[in-house]
C-alpha positions in Angstrom: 113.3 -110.8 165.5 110.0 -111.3 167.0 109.2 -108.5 169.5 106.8 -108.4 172.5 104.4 -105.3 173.0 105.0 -105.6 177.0 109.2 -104.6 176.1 108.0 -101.7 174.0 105.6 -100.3 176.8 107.3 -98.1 179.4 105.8 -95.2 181.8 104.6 -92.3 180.7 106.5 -89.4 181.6 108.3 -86.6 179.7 111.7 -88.3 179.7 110.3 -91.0 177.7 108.3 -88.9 175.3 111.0 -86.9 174.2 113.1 -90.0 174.1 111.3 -91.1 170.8 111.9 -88.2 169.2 115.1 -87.8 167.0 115.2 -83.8 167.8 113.5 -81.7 170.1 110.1 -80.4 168.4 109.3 -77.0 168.8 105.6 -77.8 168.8 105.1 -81.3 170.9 101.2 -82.7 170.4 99.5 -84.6 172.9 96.4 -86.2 171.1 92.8 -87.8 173.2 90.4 -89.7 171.4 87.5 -88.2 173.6 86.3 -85.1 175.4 85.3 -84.0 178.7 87.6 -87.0 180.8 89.3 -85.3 183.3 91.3 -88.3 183.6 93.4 -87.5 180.3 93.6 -83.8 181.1 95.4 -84.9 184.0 97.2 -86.6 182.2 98.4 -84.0 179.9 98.6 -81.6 183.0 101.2 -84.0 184.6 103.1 -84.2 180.6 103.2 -80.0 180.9 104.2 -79.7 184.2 107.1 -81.7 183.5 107.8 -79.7 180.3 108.0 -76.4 182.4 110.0 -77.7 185.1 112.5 -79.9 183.3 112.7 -78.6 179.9 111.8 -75.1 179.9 108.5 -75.4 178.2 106.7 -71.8 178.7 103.3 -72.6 176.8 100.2 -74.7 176.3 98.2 -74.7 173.4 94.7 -76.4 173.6 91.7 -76.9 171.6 89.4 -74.2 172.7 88.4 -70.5 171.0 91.5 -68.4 170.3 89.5 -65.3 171.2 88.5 -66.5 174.8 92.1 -67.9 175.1 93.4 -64.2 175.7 91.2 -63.8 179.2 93.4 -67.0 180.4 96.3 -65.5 179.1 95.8 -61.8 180.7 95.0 -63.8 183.7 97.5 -66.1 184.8 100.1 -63.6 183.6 99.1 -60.0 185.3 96.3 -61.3 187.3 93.4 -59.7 185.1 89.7 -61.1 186.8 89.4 -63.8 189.0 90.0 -67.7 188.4 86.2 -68.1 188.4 85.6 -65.2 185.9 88.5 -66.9 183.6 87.1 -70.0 183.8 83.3 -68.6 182.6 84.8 -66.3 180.4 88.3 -68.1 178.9 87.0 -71.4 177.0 84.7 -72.5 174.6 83.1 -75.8 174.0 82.0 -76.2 178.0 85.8 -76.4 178.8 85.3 -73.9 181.6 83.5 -76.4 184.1 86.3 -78.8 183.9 87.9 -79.0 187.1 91.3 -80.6 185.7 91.4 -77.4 183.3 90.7 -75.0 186.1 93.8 -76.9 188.2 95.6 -76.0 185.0 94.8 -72.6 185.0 95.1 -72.1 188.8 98.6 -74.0 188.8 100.0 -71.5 186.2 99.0 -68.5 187.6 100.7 -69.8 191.0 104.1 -70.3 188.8 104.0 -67.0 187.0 102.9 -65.3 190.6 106.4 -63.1 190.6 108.2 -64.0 187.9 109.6 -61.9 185.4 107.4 -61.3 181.9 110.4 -63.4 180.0 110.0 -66.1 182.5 106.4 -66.3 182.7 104.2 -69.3 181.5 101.1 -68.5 178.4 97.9 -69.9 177.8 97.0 -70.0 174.3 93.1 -71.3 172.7 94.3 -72.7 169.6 90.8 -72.9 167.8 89.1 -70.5 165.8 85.5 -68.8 167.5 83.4 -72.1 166.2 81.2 -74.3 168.0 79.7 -77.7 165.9 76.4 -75.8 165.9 78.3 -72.7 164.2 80.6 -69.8 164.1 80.6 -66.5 165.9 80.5 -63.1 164.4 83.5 -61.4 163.2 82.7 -58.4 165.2 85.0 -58.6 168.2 88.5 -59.8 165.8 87.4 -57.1 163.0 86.9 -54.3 165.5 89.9 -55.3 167.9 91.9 -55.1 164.7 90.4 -51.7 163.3 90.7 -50.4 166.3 94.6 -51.2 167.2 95.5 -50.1 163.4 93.6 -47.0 164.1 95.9 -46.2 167.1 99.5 -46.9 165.2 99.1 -46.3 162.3 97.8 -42.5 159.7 94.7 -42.8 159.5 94.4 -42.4 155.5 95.9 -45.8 155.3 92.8 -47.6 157.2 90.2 -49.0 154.2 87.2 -47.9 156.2 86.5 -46.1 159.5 84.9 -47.8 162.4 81.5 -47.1 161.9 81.3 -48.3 158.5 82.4 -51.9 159.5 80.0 -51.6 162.7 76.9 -50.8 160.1 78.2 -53.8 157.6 78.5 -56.4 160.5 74.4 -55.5 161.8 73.0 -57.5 164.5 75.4 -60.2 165.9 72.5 -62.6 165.5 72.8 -62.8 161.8 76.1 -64.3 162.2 75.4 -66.9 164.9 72.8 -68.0 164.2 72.6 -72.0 165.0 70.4 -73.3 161.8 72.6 -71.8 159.3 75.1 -74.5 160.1 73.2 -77.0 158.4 70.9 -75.2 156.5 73.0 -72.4 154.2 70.1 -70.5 152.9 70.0 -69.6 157.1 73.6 -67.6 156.6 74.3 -64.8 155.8 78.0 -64.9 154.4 77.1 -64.3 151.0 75.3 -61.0 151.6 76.5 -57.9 149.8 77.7 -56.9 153.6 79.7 -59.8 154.3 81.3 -59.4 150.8 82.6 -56.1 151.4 83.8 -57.5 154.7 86.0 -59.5 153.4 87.6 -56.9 151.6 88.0 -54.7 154.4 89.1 -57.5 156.4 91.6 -58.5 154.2 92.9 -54.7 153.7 93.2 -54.4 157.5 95.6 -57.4 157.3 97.5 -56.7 154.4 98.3 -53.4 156.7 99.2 -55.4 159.5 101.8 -56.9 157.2 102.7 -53.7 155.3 103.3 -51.8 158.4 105.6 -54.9 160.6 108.6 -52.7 161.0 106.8 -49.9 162.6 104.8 -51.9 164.5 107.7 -54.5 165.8 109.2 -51.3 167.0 106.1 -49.7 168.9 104.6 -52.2 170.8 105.4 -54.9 173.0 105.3 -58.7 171.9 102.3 -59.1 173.3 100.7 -56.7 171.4 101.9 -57.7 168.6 101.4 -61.5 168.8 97.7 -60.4 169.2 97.3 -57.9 166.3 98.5 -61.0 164.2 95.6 -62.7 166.0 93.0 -61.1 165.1 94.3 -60.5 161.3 94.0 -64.3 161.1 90.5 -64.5 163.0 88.8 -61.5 161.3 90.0 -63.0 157.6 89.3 -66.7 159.1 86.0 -66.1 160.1 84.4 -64.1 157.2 86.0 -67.1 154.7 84.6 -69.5 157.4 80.9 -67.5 157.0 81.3 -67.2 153.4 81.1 -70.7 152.9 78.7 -71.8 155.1 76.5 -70.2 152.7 77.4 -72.7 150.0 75.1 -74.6 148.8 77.5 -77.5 146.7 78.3 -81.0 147.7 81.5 -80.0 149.5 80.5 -77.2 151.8 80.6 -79.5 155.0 84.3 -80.9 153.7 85.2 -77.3 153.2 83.8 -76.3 156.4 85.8 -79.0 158.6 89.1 -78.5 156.5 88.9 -74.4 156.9 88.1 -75.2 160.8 91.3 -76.9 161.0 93.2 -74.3 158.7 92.5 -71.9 161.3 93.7 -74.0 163.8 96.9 -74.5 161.8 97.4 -70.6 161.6 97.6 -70.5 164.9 99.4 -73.3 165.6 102.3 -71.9 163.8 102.2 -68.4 165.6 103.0 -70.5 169.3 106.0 -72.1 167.7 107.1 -68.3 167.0 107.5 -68.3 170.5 109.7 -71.5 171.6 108.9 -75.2 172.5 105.1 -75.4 173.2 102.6 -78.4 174.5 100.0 -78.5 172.4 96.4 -80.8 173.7 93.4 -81.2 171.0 91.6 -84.4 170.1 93.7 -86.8 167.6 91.9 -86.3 164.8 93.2 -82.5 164.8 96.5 -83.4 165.5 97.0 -86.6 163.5 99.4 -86.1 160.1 96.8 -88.6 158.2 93.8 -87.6 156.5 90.9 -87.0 159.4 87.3 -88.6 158.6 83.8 -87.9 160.3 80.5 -88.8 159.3 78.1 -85.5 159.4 74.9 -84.7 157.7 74.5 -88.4 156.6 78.3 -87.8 154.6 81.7 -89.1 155.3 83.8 -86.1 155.7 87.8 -86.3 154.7 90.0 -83.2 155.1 93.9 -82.7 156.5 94.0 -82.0 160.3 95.7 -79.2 161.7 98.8 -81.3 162.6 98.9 -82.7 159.2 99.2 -79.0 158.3 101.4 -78.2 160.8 103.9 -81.2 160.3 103.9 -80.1 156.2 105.6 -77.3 157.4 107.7 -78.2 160.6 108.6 -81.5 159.1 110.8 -83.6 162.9 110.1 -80.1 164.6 106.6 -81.6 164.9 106.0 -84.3 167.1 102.6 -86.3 167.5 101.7 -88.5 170.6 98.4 -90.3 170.1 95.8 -91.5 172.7 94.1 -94.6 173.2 91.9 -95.9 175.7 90.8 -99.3 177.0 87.0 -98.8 178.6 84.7 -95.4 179.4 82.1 -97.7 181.6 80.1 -94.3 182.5 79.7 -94.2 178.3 78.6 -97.7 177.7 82.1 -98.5 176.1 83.7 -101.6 177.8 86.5 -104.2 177.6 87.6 -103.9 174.2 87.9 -107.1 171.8 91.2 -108.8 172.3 91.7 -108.8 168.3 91.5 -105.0 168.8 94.6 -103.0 168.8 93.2 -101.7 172.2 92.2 -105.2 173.4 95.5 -106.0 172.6 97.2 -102.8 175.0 94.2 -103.8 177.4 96.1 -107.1 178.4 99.3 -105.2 179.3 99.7 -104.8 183.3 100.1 -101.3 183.7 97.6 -98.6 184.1 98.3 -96.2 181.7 101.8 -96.5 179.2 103.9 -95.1 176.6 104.7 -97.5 173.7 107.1 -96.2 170.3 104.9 -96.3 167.5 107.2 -97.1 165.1 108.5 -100.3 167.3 104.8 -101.5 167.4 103.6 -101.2 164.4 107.0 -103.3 163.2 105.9 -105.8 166.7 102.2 -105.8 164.9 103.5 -106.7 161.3 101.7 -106.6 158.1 98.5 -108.1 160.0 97.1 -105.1 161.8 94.3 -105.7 164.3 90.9 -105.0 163.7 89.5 -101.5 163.6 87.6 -101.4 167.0 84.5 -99.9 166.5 82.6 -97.6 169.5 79.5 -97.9 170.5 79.7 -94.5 171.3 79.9 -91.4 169.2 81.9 -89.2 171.7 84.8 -91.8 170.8 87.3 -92.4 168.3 89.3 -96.0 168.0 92.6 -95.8 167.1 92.9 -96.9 163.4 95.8 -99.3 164.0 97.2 -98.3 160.2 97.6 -94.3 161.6 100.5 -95.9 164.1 103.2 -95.6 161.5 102.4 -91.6 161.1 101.8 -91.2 165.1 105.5 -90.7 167.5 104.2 -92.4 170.5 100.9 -93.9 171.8 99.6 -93.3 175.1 97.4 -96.4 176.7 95.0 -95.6 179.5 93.4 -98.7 180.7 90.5 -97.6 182.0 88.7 -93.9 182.2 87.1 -94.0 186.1 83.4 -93.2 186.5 83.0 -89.4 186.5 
């Protein structure tokens, strides 16, 4: 039976995204092939405000620095700072000035306004403290984790006092500084310092671990969810360091791949909580292999979601985006022999279509690869439909 894209393409809205699915995932992923449009954080906006309201979603995960995440959090649930601080202060990546991200923030601070802590909504930054032109210094995880061991548990069980780890980090500058990302001989995770780091780091951890029952008993959720936080970021970012001071063929692979490790980690902490929306470009999300050209090389490493879906297995659920034109980015009408040229001729505006039904409507001749003439966007590779849930069309991305 021959089937027609237009009878697979129906509206996009939170009924019919969780009516592909075969259960109901505890971690839902909501994939854009480009950043900055406020058009498709609308978009996913609309998806989580459904979620909340309809299916008791209580938490969005999106791809901005973990760290920062916790000034949105303490913000839109006790009311720490104002929106404007939050917004400076609570993303990475420039994702402060958006003003579809600062609607998001200022909506779920109106919804938790008077509710109970159970009740309330959470904001989580899923990535670890990295920017493409580097990583930050451990200092604030390693010394937010010394520091919350130091007040639970004997202090003969803490590897190192304070000041010790405050003399081995040195000048925050060593750590973040931009040229080491491309140069190694710039870094300085390789140093004698940043080797006994590591250890420490990892000791402080291995506490964290060792010492669960007390702690579980002692502090709130809360406190505990970001203990575990800063374990994973401390150890994270040192390995992250370590290796940018590599000098072999596959420190940039092993750069991207620990990136999205860290991403994983964390990814797997929200689903400790219940159901959660999680936002991030496709390429993080995706269960295929993810590929980028940097430094003149083609990168290939698993993606966070691919990570993520190894372990969740139907609990995971990946919704893909594509678009038809960016005209303010010199990306227009796409070919017709394009998978997106092909969406492009549909009627509606923006659409939901079952992967699975049009990859079988597209048989064993998939379209051509469309190819950007922009770097700030990624094509859909028509042969990732049969690992994708759902595919999101939006026609056409409005002139900013």
């Amino acid at each position: 039976m021959v089937i027609d894209i237009k009878d697979i393409a129906q509206p996009f809205d939170v009924s019919a995204v969780l009516g592909l699915l075969s259960t109901r995932p505890r971690l839902l992923a909501l994939g854009e092939p480009t950043h900055g449009e406020d058009a498709l954080l609308d978009l996913r906006n609309d998806l989580f405000r459904q979620l909340v309201e309809e299916e008791g979603y209580r938490t969005i995960a999106i791809e901005s620095d973990c760290m920062m995440g916790l000034v949105v959090d303490e913000y839109i649930t006790v009311g720490t700072g104002t929106l404007d601080e939050t917004m400076e202060h609570g993303f990475s990546h420039g994702w402060g000035a958006s003003s579809a991200n600062r609607e998001l923030v200022r909506w779920m601070r109106a919804y938790n306004d008077g509710r109970p802590a159970s009740d309330q909504l959470h904001f989580v930054g899923f990535d670890g403290p990295l920017e493409t032109t580097g990583a930050a210094s451990p200092r604030q995880a390693l010394t937010a984790l010394h520091t919350e061991l130091s007040t639970r548990v004997d202090a003969e069980l803490l590897p190192c006092t304070g000041e010790t780890l405050d003399r081995l980090l040195g000048s925050d500058d060593r750590w973040t500084d931009s040229a080491a990302m491309m140069d190694p001989t710039r870094s300085v995770g390789q140093s004698a310092e940043a080797g006994r780091l590591r250890l420490l780091a990892d000791d402080l951890a291995a506490l964290v671990d060792m010492q669960t029952p007390h702690l579980v008993a002692s502090i709130s959720q809360e406190d505990w969810d970001r203990t575990r936080l800063y374990a994973r970021t401390a150890t994270g970012l040192l390995r992250y360091h370590h290796w940018m001071a590599d000098t072999s063929p596959a420190r940039l692979t092993r750069l991207v791949g620990l990136r999205d490790q860290m991403m994983a980690h964390n990814l797997l902490a929200v689903t400790e909580r219940g159901p959660a929306l999680v936002h991030a470009h496709n390429s993080h999300l995706q269960r295929q292999k993810s590929t980028v050209s940097m430094g003149g090389m083609l990168l290939e490493w698993w993606s966070a979601g691919a990570l993520v879906s190894a372990r969740l297995g139907a609990e995971y659920a990946f919704v893909a985006t594509a678009l038809g034109t960016i005209h303010h980015q010199g990306v227009g009408t796409p070919s017709p022999d394009t998978l997106e040229g092909l969406l492009y001729a549909l009627p509606e505006d923006r659409c939901l279509l079952n992967a699975s039904r049009l990859s079988t409507a597209l048989g064993s001749a998939l379209p051509a690869p469309r190819v950007s003439p922009w770097f700030g966007y990624a094509p859909l590779n028509p042969t990732h439909l049969v690992g994708n849930d759902g595919l999101v069309f939006v026609k056409d991305v409005p002139q900013r």
